[in-house]
C-alpha positions as CSV (number, residue, x, y, z in Angstrom):
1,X,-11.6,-35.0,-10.3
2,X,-8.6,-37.4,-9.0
3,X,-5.8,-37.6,-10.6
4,X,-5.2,-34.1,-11.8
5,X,-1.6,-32.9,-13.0
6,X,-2.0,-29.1,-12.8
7,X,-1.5,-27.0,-9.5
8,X,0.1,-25.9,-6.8
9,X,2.9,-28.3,-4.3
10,X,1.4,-28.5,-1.2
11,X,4.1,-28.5,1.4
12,X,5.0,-31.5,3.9
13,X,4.7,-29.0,6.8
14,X,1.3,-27.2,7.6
15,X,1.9,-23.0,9.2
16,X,0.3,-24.7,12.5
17,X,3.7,-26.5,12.8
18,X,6.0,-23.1,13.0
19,X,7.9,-22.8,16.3
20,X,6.2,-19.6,18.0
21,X,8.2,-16.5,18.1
22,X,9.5,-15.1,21.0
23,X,11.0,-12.4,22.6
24,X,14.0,-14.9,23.5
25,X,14.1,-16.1,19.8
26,X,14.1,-12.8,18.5
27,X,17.1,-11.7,20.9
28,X,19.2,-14.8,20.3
29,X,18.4,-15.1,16.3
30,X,20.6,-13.9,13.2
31,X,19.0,-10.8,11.6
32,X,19.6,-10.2,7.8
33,X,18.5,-7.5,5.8
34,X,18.7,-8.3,2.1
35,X,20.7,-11.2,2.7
36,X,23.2,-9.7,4.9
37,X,23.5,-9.7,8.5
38,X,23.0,-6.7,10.1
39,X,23.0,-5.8,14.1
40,X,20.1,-6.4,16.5
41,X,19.2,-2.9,16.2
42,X,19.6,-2.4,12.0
43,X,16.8,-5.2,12.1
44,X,14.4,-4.0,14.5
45,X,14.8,-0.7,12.7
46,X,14.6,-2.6,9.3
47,X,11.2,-4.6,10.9
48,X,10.0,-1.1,11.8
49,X,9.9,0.2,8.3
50,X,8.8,-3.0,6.4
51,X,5.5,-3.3,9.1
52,X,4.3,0.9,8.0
53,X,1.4,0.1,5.9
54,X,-0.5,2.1,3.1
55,X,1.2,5.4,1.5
56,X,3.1,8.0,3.1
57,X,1.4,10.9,4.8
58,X,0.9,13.5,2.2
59,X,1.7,17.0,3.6
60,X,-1.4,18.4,2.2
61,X,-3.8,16.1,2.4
62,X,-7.6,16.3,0.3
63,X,-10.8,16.3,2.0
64,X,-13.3,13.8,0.7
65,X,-16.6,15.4,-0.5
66,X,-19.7,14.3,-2.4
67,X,-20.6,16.1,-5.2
68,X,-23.4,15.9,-8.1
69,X,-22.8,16.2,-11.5
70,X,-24.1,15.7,-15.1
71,X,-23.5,12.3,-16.1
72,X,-22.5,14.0,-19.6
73,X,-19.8,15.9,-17.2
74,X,-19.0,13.1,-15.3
75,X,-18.3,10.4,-18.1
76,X,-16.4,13.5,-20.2
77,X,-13.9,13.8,-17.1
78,X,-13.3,9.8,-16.8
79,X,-12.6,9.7,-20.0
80,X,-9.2,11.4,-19.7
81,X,-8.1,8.4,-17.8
82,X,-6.2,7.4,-14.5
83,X,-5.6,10.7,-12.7
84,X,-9.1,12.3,-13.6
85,X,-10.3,13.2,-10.3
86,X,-6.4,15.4,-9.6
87,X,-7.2,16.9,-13.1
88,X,-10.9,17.9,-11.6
89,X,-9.1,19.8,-8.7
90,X,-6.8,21.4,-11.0
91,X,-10.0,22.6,-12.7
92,X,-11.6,23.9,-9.9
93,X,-8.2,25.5,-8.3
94,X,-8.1,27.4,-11.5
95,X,-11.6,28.2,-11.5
96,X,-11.5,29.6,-8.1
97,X,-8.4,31.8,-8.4
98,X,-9.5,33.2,-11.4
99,X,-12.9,34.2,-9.7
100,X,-10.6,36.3,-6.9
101,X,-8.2,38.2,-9.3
């Protein structure tokens, strides 16, 4: 298939071919946040930040469990959609506080 028009621009300069980055680079370099320059410091913060992967900490995190139901039960409480299994703990929250009083 020679010849073909479509697809991506392939660049004149491989990844390979990047200078390495180094501490000395790093000190003597311009850092920009956004566009504009900030201090040395403002950009290692702003690096800081930017490399925190995944979502926050949640201050009350859920315990994963595995738990057997009815596939009646089951396909009834996917059916409501995005969200189902935070609905299901509402459920059981309710469930279990009503039990108590």
């Amino acid at each position: 298939m020679s010849g073909s028009k479509g697809g991506s621009k392939r660049s004149s300069r491989d990844d390979d071919d990047a200078p390495e980055l180094t501490t000395k680079s790093l000190a003597t370099g311009q850092w920009t946040v956004g566009g504009t320059p900030v201090s040395p410091e403002e950009g290692r913060a702003a690096f800081q930040r930017a490399m925190k992967r995944g979502r926050p900490r949640s201050e009350s995190p859920r315990t994963m469990v595995s738990l057997r139901l009815e596939r009646d039960v089951l396909a009834a409480l996917r059916a409501t959609g995005r969200g189902w299994q935070t609905r299901v703990n509402a459920l059981l929250r309710e469930a279990v506080l009503k039990k108590r009083d």
